[in-house]
N, C-alpha and C positions, 0 to 999 in steps of 0.2 A: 455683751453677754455671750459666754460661751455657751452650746449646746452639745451635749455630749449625750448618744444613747448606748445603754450599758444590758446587754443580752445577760441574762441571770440562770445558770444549772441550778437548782438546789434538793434538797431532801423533798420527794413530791408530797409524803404524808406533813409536812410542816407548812405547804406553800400559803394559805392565807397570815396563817403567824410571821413569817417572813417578809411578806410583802407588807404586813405591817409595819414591822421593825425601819424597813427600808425605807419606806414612807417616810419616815417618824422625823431620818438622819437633815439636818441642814447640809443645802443644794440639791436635794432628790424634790422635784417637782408633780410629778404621778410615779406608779407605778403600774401596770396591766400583766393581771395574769394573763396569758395566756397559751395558745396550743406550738405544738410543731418540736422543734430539737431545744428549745429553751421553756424554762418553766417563768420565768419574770420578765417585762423590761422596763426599765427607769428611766425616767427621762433626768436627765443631772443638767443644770444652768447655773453657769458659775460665772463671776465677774472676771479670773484669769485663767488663764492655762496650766501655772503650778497650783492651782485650788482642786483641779481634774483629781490630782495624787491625794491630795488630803481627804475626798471626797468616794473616789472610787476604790483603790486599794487599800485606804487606811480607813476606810468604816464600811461602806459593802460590803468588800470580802471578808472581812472581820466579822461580821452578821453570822451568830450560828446558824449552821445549817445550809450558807450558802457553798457549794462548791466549786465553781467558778464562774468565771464574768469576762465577758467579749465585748468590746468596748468602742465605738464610732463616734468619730467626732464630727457635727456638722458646718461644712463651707458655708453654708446659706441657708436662711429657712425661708420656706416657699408657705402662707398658709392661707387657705379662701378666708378665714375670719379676717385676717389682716384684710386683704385685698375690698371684703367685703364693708370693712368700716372705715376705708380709703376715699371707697366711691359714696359711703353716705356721709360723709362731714358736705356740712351746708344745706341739705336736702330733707325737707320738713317731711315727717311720717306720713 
């Protein structure tokens, strides 16, 4: 699985409407509004690498209203959920 996170500019009076939209797309995982020099970010998980294209410039940016998108790709994912249901496999509540 790839992970791919995708910083979102958009029109600020549309932003809950758009972050719906984005939602909505197959391989967009969440979406989080939030603060700072980006108005959205996506989390995109895709089974390849050329799925990233089909995914982030061929239907987010497409998305009215969005104006553009900065895009990371992740090496690894590091997350205490994982870690934490690592350590309780075998271990009665």
């Amino acid at each position: 699985m790839i992970t791919s996170i995708v910083l979102i500019k958009t029109s600020v009076d549309q932003i809950p409407e758009i972050a719906e939209r984005i939602a909505a797309l197959d391989g967009v995982s969440e979406v989080y509004s939030v603060t700072g020099a980006h108005d959205l970010i996506a989390m995109v998980r895709v089974a390849r690498h050329d799925d990233l294209a089909d995914v982030i410039p061929g239907r987010i940016s497409k998305v009215p209203g969005v104006a553009s998108t900065e895009t990371h790709i992740a090496f690894r994912t590091y997350s205490q959920h994982d870690l934490e249901a690592a350590f309780a496999i075998g271990l009665d509540g």
